[in-house]
C-alpha positions in Angstrom: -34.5 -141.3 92.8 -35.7 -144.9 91.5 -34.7 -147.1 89.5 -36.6 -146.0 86.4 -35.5 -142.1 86.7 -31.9 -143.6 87.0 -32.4 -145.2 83.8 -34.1 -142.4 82.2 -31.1 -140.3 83.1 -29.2 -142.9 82.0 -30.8 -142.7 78.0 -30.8 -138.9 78.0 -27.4 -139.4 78.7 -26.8 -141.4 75.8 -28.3 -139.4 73.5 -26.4 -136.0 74.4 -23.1 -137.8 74.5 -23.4 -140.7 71.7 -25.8 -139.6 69.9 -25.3 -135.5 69.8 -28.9 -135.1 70.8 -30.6 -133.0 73.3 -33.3 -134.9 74.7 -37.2 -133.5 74.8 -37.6 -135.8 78.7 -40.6 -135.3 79.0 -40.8 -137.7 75.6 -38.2 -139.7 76.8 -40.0 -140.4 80.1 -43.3 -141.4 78.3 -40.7 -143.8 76.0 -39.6 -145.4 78.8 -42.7 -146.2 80.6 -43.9 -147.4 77.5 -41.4 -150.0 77.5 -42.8 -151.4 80.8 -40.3 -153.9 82.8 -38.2 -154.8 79.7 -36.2 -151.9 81.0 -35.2 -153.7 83.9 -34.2 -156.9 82.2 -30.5 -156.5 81.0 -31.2 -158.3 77.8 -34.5 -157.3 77.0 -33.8 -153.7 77.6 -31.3 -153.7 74.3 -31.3 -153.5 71.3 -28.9 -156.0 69.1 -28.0 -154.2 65.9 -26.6 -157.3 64.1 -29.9 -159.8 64.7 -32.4 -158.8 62.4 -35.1 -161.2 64.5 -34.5 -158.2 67.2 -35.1 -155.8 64.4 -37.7 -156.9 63.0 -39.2 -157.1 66.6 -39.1 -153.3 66.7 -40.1 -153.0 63.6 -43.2 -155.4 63.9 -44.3 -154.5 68.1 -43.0 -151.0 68.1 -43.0 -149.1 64.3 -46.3 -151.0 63.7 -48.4 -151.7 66.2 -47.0 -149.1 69.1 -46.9 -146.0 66.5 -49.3 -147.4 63.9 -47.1 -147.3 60.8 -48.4 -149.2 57.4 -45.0 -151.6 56.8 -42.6 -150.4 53.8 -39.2 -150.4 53.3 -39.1 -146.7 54.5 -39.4 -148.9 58.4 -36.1 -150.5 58.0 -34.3 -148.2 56.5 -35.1 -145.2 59.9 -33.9 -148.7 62.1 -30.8 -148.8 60.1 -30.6 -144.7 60.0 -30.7 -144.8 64.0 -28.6 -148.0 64.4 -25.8 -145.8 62.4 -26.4 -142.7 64.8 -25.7 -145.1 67.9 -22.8 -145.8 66.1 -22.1 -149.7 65.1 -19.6 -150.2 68.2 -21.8 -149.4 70.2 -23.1 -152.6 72.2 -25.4 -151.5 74.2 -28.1 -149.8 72.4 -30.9 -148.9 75.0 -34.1 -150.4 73.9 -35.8 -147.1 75.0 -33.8 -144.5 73.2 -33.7 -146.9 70.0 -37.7 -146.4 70.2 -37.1 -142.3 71.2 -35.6 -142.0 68.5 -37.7 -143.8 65.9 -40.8 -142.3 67.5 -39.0 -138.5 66.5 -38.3 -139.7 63.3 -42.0 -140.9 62.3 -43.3 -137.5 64.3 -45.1 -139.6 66.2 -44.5 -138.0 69.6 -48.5 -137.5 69.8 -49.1 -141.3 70.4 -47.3 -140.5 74.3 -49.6 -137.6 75.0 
């Protein structure tokens, strides 16, 4: 396997077991890629719940301009939702499930395809 199907198994496995989820991987896969090599940089491949620079960095690159979103309050609040479902302990929150899941919140799975 390489490295990025390690890591893919690596989110799936995050979701079934913190998150409760069962994982579409074909989605997840297209996620992933999407990140490009931030995946494979250990900071850049997290998410930081507590800095709202990083947050608004999803909001702003991914919500926005990745999944074409018009910016409203209804943004940050799905952020805060899936920060909660990763669970606030939880320090390392994957970059490419964070984005997973926002991207099946929206149901805006149609921008991978």
């Amino acid at each position: 396997m390489s490295k990025r199907d390690d890591l893919i198994a690596k989110y799936a496995d995050d979701l079934k077991n913190k998150i409760g989820v069962s994982p579409d991987m074909d989605l997840l896969r297209k996620v992933t890629i999407g990140c490009g090599p931030s995946i494979y940089n250990r900071d850049a491949s997290t998410v930081s719940g507590s800095d709202q620079s990083e947050l608004d960095t999803v909001k702003n690159n991914y919500l926005i301009k990745k999944l074409g979103l018009k910016d409203s309050s209804d943004l940050d609040a799905a952020i805060a939702s899936v920060m909660d479902k990763y669970g606030k302990s939880e320090r390392n929150k994957y970059r490419a499930v964070v984005y997973y899941l926002l991207c099946q919140h929206f149901g805006k799975e149609s921008v991978y395809k």
